[in-house]
Steps between C-alpha positions, in 0.01 A plus 500: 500500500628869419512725762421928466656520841870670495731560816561896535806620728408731788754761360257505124170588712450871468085512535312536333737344216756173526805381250547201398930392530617349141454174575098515605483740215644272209260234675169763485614592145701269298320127692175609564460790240300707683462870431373799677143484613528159604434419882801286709541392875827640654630357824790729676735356758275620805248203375243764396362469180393803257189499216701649219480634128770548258499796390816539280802207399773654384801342426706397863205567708121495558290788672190368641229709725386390815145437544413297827749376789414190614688414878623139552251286682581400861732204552279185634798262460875596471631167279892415515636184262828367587596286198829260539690557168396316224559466131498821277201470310255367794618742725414752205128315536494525895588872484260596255161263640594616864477890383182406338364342815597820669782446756697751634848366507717239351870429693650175316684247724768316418414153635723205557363328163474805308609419162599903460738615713543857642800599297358488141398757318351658828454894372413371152217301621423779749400739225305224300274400804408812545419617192284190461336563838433928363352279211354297666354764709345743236321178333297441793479848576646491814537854685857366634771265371632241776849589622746206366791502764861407436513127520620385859640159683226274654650582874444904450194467335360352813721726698333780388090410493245683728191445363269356731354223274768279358435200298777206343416314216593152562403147251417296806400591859379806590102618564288503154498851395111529495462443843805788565245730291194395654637712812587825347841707463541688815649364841275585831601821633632633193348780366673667163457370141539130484811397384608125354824409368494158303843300421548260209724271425729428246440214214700222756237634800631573834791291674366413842731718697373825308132420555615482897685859521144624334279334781812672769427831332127471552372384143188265535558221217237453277400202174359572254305124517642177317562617174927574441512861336770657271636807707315742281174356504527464862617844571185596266224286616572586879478874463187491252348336797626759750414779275121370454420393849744767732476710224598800318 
């Protein structure tokens, strides 16, 4: 599906008009050929989103004017995916479907069966996840695109969480994730937006020893039933589930 919605930098928002940078521009123009007159979407970096109209493509840039502000909806569910590294072009996928299913951040974690290590190619692939999740983003006409962190070691990763709900992925053990949903997001006593990290493994699953430093750190493990998953479609299927019944 084409999208009319195009990301606008808080430094090209002079009310009541907006610019397009060159690269949303050659999209609005040269992809989409659309002219002035023609009614877009634009999201800035705040997460508000902006009615618009062209109103003149020239030949760097695109002047558009302003004609309703739309503020981001309130948060019900703040969404974090921890992905273990996995190979290129279903990591690509996981990226992509997990912006689309609206979570917030992505941190990948190099796990002890990772078949990608750390080292390779880190800045390159950097820059390519992201620009998959902006994609990614503006398809689904999201109002924000999901932070993708600098991939970190399994030890920090875990290190580092404080999100009260914390869920592990595992193949075998673990509660069956509908009966984790059938009690809701938030922890008694807590009283902010909900927030759930989820961590999946890597195409070899979890050695036993790193599904035990989860449980130290406070992760509840979780199945996802019989069935044995490909990392991708796991990571997808559990936060579709999420998404619908916690929900954002």
């Amino acid at each position: 599906m084409t999208s009319n919605h195009f990301l606008v930098k808080q430094k090209n928002l002079h009310p009541p008009y907006a610019l397009l940078d060159e690269e949303e521009h050659h999209h609005l123009c040269r992809v989409l050929r659309m002219g002035p007159g023609e009614k877009v979407w634009l999201v800035d970096e705040q997460g508000s989103s902006y009615r618009a109209e062209v109103e003149e493509v020239g030949r760097r840039q695109t002047r558009l004017l302003l004609r309703e502000r739309m503020e981001a909806s309130e948060r019900r569910l703040r969404l974090v995916l921890a992905q273990a590294l996995i190979k290129s072009k279903t990591m690509d996928l996981v990226i992509q479907k997990a912006t689309e299913l609206g979570v917030e951040v992505i941190i990948p974690v190099e796990a002890a069966r990772s078949v990608v290590r750390l080292e390779e190619k880190q800045a390159g692939k950097l820059v390519r996840w992201r620009n998959i999740a902006r994609e990614a983003a503006k398809q689904s006409r999201r109002l924000e695109i999901p932070v993708i962190q600098t991939p970190q070691p399994y030890s920090s990763f875990l290190e580092a969480r404080d999100e009260p709900r914390r869920l592990i992925l595992c193949e075998d053990g673990g509660v069956i994730l509908r009966d984790i949903l059938a009690v809701g997001p938030a922890q008694p006593g807590y009283t902010g937006v909900p927030a759930v990290v989820v961590l999946v493994g890597p195409e070899g699953g979890w050695t036993n020893r790193e599904k035990e430093q989860a449980v130290e750190k406070g992760f509840e493990a979780v199945s996802l039933g019989n069935r044995i998953l490909r990392s991708e479609t796991a990571a997808l299927a559990i936060l579709a589930a999420i998404s619908i019944l916690w929900g954002n």
